[in-house]
N, C-alpha and C positions, 0 to 999 in steps of 0.2 A: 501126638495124641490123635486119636480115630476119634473121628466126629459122626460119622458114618451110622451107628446107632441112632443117636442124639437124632442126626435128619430122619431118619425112617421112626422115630418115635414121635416127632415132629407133623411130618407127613400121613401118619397114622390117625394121630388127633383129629387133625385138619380135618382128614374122609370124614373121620367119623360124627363129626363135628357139622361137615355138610349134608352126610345122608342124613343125619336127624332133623335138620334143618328142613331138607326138601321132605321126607316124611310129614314132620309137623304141616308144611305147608300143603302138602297133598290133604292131609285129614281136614286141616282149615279151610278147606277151597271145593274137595270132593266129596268124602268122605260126611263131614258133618251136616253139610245141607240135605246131600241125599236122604240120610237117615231123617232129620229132620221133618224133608220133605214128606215120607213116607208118612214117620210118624201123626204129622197134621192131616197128613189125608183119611188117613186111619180115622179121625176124631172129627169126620168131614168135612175138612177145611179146603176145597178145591182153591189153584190159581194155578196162572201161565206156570210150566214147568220151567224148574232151573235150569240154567249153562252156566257152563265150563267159564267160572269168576268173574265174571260180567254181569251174570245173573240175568232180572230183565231192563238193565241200565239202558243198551239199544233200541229196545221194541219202547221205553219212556219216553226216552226221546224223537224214535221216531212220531211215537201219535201226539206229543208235543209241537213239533215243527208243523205236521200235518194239520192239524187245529187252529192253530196260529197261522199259516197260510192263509185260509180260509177268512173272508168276511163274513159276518151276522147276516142273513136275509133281513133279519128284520129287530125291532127291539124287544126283546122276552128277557124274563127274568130267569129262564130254561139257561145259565152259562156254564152247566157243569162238566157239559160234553167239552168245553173250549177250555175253561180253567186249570180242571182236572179231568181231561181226558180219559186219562188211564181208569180211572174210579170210575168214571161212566160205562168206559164199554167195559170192563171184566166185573163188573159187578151185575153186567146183566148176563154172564155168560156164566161166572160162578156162582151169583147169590148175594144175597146182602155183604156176607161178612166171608170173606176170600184173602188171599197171601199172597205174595209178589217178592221179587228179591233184587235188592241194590245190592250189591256183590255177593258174597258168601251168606251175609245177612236177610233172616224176613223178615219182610215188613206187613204186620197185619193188619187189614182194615175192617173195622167192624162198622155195619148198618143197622143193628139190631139196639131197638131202644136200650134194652130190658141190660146186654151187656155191656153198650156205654156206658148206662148209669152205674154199673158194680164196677167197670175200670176207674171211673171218674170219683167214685164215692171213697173206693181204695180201702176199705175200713182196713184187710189184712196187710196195708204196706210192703205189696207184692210188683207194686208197679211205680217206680223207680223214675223221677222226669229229669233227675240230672245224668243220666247214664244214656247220654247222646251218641250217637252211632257215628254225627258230624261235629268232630274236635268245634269244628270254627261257631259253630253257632254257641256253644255256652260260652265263646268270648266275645259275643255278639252281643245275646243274652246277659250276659255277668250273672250275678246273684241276686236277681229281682224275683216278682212271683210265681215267671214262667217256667222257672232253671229249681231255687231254692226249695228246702224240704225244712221239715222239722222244727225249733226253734225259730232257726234264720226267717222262715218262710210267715212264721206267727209273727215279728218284727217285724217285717217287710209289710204284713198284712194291713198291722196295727197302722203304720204310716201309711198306707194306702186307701183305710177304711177316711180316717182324716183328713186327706185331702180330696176325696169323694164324697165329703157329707153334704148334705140336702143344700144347708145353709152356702157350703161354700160353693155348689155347683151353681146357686141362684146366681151368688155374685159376680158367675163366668160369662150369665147370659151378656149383657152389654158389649163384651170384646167379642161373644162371638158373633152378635149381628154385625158390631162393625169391619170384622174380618170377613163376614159373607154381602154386607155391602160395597166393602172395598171391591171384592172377587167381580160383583154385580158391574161397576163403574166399568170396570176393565174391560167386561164384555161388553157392552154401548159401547167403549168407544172401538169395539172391533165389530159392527155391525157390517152384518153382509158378508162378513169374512169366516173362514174353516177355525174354529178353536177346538186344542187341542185338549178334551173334558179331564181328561187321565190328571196330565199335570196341572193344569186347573184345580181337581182337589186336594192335591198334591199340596201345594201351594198354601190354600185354605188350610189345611190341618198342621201345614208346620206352621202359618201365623197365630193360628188359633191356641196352638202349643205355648207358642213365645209369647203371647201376651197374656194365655192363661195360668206359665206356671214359672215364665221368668221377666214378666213385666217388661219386654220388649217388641220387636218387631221381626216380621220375615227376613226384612232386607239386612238385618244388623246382626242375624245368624245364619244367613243366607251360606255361608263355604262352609260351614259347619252341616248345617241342612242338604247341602251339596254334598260333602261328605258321606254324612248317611246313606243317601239316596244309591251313590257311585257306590257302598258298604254291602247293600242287599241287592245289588245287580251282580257284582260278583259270587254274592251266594249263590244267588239263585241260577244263577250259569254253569254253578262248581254243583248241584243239587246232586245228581245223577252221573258223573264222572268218576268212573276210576280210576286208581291207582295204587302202585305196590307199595306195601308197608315203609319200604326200605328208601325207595324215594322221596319222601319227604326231609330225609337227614342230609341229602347230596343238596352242595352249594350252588348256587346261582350266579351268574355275573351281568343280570340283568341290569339296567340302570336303574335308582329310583324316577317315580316318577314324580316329576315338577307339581309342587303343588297348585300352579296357578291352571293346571290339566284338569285337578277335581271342582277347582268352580265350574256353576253352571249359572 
């Protein structure tokens, strides 16, 4: 029996199967931002020009490290140039409301009151808060206020309006003096010494959490609250990294890591 067809029918596929592939992924990569880009500029939306599927992930990074580098001369409430960098300097070089790109994707920033409030108000439900560009943060998020729409989002509400009501926030005040006089003690007895403020409120807000909304203490969800903490440093590390579609499916032989590595 000649097989000899069969493989070149085979092989045919294949090509055809890869140049559509690599096609697709030129349009997804090249192709659609450029036009994009064009088209936002058209409608004068200047920002840092795209590259070749990186976007502006490098230049994030860099005015990130560079910021961070850097100590505060002095203490102002001015931190936008340190925090968000990138929002500082191109928004004084584009304008209030200017575009940037974490891969293929833009990201728009607007400064303009007047269009905040018509994103935020949404009447036409045009603007979409579960349709996240980073998979990991809606499983960070779950289905709470910040992720949820519709329905879900009026439930979610309903229990949130309840346990924010006047009455019950009164009865929070008492744990949170004693969670900010614990904090207080802590500091006396570190007088004379460098404390480190950051985790300090760190601290304060997860006790404050646990005694407000699960009747215990820091020290008694302390690996839990470790957890978290170790949860949004790898986000936040992974913010501005790319990478290909396809890598995400390819296995790892990493180790886990020990859980007694994410206490702190």
């Amino acid at each position: 029996m000649n097989l000899l067809p069969t493989y070149l029918l085979l092989i045919s596929a294949a090509s055809a199967y890869i140049v559509y592939a690599v096609i697709q992924f030129l349009h997804k990569v090249i192709w659609q931002p450029l036009q994009t880009q064009r088209f936002l500029n058209s409608q004068g939306l200047k920002g840092p020009p795209y590259t070749f599927l990186l976007g502006n992930a490098k230049q994030l990074i860099q005015l990130r490290e560079e910021a961070l580098a850097k100590s505060m001369p002095s203490l102002s409430h001015d931190i936008a140039h340190r925090v968000i960098s990138h929002v500082s300097l191109w928004s004084k070089q584009y304008g209030k409301n200017f575009v940037f790109w974490i891969g293929p994707r833009a990201q728009m920033v607007l400064g303009d009151p007047d269009l905040i409030k018509e994103v935020l108000s949404n009447k036409a439900r045009i603007f979409s808060k579960s349709d996240l560009y980073f998979p990991y943060l809606q499983k960070i998020f779950g289905q709470g206020l910040a992720i949820s729409e519709g329905e879900k989002w009026i439930k979610v509400r309903k229990i949130a309006d309840f346990a924010l009501h006047g009455d019950n926030l009164k009865s929070m005040v008492p744990d949170m003096i004693a969670s900010a006089e614990m904090m207080l003690e802590r500091w006396m007895m570190k007088e004379g010494k460098e404390i480190e403020v950051h985790e300090e409120f760190r601290i304060l807000s997860s006790e404050v959490i646990s005694r407000t909304a699960f009747g215990s203490s820091f020290k008694e969800g302390q690996h839990i609250f470790g957890m978290l903490n170790e949860l949004m440093i790898l986000s936040d590390r992974n913010t501005f990294k790319m990478s290909l579609p396809i890598i995400r499916y390819v296995p790892t032989c990493l180790p886990a890591t020990p859980r007694s590595n994410w206490q702190r």
